[in-house]
VOGU-3710 file (C-alpha; in Angstrom, 3 decimals, decimal comma):
1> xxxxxxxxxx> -18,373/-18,179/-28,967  -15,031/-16,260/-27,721  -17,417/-12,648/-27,958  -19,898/-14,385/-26,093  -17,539/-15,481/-23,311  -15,967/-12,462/-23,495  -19,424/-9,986/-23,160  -20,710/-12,627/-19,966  -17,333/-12,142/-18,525  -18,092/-8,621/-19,001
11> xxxxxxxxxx> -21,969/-8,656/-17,654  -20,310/-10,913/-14,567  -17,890/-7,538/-14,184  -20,470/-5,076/-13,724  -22,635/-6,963/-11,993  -19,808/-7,947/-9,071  -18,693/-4,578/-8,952  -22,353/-3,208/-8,248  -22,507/-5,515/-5,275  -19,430/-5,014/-3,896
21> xxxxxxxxxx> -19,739/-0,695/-4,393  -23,380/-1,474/-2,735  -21,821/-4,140/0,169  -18,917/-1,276/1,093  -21,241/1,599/1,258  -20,851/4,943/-0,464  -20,218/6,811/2,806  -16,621/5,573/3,620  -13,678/6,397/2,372  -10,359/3,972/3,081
31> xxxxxxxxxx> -7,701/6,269/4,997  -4,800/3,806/5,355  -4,184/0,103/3,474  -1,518/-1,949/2,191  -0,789/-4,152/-0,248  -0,268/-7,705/0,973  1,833/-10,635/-0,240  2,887/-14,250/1,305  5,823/-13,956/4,031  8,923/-14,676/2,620
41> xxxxxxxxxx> 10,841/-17,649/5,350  13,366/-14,738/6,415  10,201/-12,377/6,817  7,898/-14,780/8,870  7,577/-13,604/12,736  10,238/-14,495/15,630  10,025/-16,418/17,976  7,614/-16,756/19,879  5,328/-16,603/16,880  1,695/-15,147/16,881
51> xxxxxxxxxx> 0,137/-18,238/17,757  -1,677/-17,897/21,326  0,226/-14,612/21,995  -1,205/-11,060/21,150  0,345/-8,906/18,474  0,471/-4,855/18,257  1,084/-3,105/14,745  1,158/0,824/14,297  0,156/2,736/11,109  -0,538/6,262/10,134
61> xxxxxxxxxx> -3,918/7,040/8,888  -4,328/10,039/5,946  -7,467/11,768/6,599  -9,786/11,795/9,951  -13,030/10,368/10,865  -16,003/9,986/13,276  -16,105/6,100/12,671  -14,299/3,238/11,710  -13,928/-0,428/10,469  -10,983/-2,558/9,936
71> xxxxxxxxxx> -10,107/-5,273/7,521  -8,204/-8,145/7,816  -6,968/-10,738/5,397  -6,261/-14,231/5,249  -5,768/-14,612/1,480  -2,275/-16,296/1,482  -2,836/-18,389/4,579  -2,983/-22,065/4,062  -4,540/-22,629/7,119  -7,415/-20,724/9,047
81> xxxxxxxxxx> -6,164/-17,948/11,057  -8,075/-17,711/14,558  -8,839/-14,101/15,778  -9,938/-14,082/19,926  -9,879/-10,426/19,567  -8,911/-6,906/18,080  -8,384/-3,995/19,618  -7,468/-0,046/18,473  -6,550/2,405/20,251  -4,122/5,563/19,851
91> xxxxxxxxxx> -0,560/4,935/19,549  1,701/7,238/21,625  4,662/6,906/19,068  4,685/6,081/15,333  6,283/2,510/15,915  9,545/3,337/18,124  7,444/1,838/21,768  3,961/-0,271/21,974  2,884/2,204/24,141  -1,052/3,284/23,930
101> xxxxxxxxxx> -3,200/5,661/25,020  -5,572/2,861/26,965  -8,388/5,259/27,888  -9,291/5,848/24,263  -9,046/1,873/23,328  -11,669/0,468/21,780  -12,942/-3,297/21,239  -13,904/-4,576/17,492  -16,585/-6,932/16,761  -17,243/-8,860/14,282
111> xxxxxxxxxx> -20,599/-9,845/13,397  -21,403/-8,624/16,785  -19,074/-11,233/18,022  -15,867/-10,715/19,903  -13,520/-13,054/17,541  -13,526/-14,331/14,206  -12,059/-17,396/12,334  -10,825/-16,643/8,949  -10,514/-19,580/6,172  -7,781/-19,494/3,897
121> xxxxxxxxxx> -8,518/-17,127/1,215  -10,937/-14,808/2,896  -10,938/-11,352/4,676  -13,290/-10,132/6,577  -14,608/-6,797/8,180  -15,354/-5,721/11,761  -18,636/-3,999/12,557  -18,295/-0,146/12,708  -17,161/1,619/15,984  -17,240/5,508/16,869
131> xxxxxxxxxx> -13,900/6,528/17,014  -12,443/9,886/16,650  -9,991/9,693/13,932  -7,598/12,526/13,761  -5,561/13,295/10,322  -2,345/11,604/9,906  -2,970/9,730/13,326  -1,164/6,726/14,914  -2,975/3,748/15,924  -2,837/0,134/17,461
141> xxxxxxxxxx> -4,211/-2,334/16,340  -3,872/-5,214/18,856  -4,615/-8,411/17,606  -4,801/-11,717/20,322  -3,953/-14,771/17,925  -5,008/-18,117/18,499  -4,305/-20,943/16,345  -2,577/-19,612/12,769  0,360/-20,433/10,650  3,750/-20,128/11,311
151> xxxxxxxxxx> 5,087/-20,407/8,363  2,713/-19,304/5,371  1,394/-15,855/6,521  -0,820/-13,326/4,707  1,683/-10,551/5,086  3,267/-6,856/4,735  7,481/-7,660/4,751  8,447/-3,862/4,160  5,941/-1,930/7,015  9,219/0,245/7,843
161> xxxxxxxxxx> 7,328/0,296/11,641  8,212/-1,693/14,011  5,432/-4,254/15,519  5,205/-5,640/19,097  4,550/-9,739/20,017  3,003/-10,040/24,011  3,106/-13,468/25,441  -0,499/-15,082/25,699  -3,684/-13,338/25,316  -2,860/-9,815/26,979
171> xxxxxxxxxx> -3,043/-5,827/26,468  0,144/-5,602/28,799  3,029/-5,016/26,134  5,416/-3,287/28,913  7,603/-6,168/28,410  7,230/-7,598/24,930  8,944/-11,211/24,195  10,324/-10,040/20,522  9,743/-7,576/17,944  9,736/-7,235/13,811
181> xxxxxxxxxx> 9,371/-4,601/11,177  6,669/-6,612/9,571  2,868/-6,414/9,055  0,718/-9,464/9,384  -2,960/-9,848/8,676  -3,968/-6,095/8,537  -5,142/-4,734/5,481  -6,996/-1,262/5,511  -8,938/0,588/7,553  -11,934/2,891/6,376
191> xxxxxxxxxx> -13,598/6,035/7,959  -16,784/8,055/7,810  -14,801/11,259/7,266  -15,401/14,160/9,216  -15,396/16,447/6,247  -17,606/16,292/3,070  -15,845/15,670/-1,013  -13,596/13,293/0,854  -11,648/10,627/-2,067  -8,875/8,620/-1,604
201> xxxxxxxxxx> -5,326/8,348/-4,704  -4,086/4,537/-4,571  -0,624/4,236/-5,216  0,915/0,874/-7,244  4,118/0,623/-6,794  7,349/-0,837/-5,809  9,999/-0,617/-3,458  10,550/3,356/-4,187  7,068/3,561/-3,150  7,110/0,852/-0,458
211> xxxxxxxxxx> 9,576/2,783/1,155  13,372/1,578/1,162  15,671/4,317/2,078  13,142/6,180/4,486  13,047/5,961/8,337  12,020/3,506/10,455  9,184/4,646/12,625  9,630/7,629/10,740  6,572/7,834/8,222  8,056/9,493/5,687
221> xxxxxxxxxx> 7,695/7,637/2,619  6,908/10,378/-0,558  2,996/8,627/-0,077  3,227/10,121/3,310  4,701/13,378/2,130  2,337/14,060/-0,140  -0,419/13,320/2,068  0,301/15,867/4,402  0,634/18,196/1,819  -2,836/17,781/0,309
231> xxxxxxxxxx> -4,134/17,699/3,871  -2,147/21,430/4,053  -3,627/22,505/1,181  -7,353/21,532/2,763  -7,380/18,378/0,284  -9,381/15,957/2,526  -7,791/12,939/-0,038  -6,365/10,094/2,010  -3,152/7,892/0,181  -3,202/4,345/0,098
241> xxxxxxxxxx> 0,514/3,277/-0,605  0,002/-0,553/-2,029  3,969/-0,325/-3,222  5,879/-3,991/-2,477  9,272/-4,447/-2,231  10,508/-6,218/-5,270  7,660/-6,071/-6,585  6,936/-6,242/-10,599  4,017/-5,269/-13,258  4,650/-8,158/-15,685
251> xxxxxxxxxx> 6,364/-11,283/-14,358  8,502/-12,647/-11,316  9,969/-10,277/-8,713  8,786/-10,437/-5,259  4,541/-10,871/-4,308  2,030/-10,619/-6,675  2,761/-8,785/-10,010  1,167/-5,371/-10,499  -0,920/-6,751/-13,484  -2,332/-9,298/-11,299
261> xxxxxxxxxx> -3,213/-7,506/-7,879  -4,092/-4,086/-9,367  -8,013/-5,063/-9,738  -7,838/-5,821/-5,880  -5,599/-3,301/-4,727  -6,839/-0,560/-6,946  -10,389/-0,644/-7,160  -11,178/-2,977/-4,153  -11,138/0,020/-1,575  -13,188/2,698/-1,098
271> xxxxxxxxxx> -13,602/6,359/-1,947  -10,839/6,145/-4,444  -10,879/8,704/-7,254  -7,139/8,949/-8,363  -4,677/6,470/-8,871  -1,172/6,778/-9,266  0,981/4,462/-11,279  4,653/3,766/-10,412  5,923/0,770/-11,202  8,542/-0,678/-13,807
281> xxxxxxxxxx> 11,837/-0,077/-13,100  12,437/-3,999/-11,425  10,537/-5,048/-14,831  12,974/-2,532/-17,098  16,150/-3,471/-14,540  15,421/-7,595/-14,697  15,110/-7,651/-18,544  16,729/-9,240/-21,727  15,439/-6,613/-24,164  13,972/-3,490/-21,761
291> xxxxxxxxxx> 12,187/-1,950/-25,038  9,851/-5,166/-25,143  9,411/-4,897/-21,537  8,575/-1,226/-21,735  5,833/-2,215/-24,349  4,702/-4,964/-21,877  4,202/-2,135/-18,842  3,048/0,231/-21,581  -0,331/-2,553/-22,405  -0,570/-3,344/-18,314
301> xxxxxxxxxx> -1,150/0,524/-17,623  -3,620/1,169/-21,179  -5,552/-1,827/-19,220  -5,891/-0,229/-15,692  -6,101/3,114/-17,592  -9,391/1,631/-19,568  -10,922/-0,303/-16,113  -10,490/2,993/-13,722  -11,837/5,378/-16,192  -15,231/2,867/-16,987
311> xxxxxxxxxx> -15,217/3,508/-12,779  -15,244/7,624/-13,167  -11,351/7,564/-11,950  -8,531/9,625/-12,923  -5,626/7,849/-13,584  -1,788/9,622/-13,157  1,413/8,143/-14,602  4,944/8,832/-13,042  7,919/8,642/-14,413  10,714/5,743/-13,694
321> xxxxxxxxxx> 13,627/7,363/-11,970  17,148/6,608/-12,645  19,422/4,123/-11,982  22,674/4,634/-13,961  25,087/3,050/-11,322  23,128/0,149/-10,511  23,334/-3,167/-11,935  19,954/-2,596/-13,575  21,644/-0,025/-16,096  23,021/-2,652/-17,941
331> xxxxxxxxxx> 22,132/-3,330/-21,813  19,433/-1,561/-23,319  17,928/-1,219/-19,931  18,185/2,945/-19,710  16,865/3,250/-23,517  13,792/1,198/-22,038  13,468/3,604/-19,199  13,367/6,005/-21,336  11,476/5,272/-23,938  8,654/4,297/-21,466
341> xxxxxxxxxx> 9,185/7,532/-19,721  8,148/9,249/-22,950  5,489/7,393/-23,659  4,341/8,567/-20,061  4,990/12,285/-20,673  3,549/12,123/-24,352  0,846/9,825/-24,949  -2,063/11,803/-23,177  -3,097/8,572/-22,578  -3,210/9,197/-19,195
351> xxxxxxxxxx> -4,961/12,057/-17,126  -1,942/13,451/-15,589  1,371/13,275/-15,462  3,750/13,119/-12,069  7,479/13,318/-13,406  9,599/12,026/-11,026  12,189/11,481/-13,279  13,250/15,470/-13,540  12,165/15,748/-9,981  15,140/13,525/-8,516
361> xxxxxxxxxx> 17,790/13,154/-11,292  21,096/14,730/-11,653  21,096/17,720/-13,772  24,899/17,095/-14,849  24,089/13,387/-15,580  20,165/12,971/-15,961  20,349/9,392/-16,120  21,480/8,539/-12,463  20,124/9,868/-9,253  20,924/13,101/-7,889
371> xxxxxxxxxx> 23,584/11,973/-5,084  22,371/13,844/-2,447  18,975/11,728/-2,675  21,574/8,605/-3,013  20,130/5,464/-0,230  22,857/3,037/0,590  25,079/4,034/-2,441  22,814/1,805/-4,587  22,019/4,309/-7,464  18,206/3,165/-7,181
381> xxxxxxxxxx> 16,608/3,673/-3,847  16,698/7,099/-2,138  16,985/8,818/1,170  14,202/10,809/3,077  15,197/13,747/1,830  14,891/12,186/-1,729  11,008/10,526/-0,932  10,301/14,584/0,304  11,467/16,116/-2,864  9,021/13,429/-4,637
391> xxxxxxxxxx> 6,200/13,748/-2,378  6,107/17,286/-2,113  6,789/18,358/-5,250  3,605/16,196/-6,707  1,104/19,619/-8,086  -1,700/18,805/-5,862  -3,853/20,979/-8,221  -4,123/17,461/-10,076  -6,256/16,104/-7,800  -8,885/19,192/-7,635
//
């Protein structure tokens, strides 16, 4: 009976993956997404909430496009969240003013209708719109809110771009009433590319790839590094960064654990080819016994290893960087580290390798961070500098 259970579950599998690959379309490709978690209280919006007002996020795309559709997400709302409408349009900064270019902004439909009503749990899709999407370009997308949660939001806490909150149903954000570094109810938006062989790399990770230590409004996490570099090296490959402050692949930590969003976040976008995986170290540094833990991570990657492969996608493993210095260096916590670092390096398990590790470590003392990458004096997040050395020195000749 459990095999039979087991081969329907299977049968179900294929058969909702077919729809969805057919429903999404094989001619777009995802250029920018994030991975999405409920609002902590501390990370909900100011006053005057998003409820009635209009709301204006900024995010850098990867790769350009002659069309485009964006998604939005509901799926830790309690309540239904009540779109009046959605607009995008270029941004004239990366986060740092609300300022747009208003002669190239462009209304989204959905369903050929101006607004859109989403019930807790769902996401929807606005209809496609020609719009010329340049590489690594800023956009706004201007959301006018009316009735939706203040308090249980469907959410990105660590956007590391500033967003903009307009009083009442208005493009005018010359004067906005408040401001937050925080992402609410956008999740991805795809592209017809401009350019044929065009894939996509999602990213799981954690704070380190989230972000922490880089600039604000600066767009220079080592996801965005290394996109510009493949884009240098004419590698039309967008990166989808779904890394969450926090964040763990097993149990507890902040959001949803990397074993259970990794179907959604991973294979639930478009175009993607490569994956990246980069998780571990809040899993390793919040442990009793970090070799158990290790194994734990060890099974969770084997599983997304097996699922992205049966897909025709490559998967990479990286290499936990250090953290001597930190309170998560502790017990047996660095023998963990390490021993799942060499199970990384050495298993062939996976299709690449992306060592981080040697890339950012201190060659006198190889289990803390080199101190010039140091973020905060923390001995586990790094700079700018640091998140360059790690985006650029990724071999792009992995993903040819």
């Amino acid at each position: 009976m459990k095999r039979l259970v087991t081969i329907l579950s299977f049968l179900a599998l294929i058969l909702t993956s077919a729809i969805d690959a057919d429903a999404r379309g094989k001619d777009w490709v995802t250029t920018w997404a994030t991975a999405l978690q409920v609002a902590e209280p501390h990370n909900n919006p100011p006053e005057p909430y998003l409820a009635g007002n209009s709301f204006r996020q900024t995010l850098q795309v990867s790769i350009a496009g002659k069309k485009l559709r964006l998604h939005l997400s509901n799926i830790f709302n309690e309540d239904d969240t009540e779109i009046l409408g959605v607009e995008i349009a270029p941004a004239l900064t990366m986060g740092a003013s609300p300022e747009v270019d208003e002669s190239k902004s462009v209304s989204l439909t959905f369903n050929g209708k101006k607004g859109v009503t989403m019930k807790p749990g769902e996401e929807v899709v606005s209809d496609p719109v020609k719009f010329k999407v340049a590489e690594r370009m800023n956009l706004a997308v201007t959301i006018h809110y009316g009735k939706i949660s203040s308090t249980t939001l469907t959410s990105h806490p660590g956007s590391r771009t500033t967003s903009y909150i307009a009083k009442g149903n208005t493009t005018d954000f010359s004067n906005p009433v408040a401001k937050t570094d925080h992402w609410y109810t956008i999740s991805s938006i795809d592209v017809i590319p401009k350019k044929k062989n065009s894939s996509a790399i999602a990213v799981l990770g954690d704070s380190i790839t989230d972000g922490r230590g880089t600039t604000t409004n600066g767009q220079d996490r080592w996801t965005d590094q290394l996109s510009r570099n493949l884009l240098a090296n004419g590698m039309n490959i967008s990166v989808l960064n779904f890394g969450l402050g926090g964040n763990c692949v097993l149990r507890g930590g902040l959001g949803p654990t990397g074993q259970s969003r990794y179907a959604r976040d991973l294979f639930g976008h478009d175009g993607v080819k490569y994956i990246i995986l980069f998780e571990g170290v809040n899993d390793i540094g919040g442990s009793r016994d970090a070799i158990e833990t290790a194994n734990g991570v060890k099974k969770v990657w084997q599983d997304i290893i097996r699922d992205a492969h049966a897909r025709g996608i490559k998967v990479f493993g990286a290499t936990v960087t250090p953290f001597k210095g930190n309170g998560y260096g502790r017990g047996n916590h660095e023998e963990g580290r390490k021993a799942l670092n060499e199970w990384i390096r050495t298993s062939g398990e996976f299709d690449g390798v992306i060592d981080f590790d040697a890339m950012v470590r201190d060659t006198e003392d190889p289990e803390r961070l080199n101190p010039a990458f140091l973020f905060e004096n923390d001995w586990l997040h790094l700079n700018a500098s640091g998140y360059e050395v790690m985006g650029k020195g990724i071999d792009v000749n992995l993903f040819k």
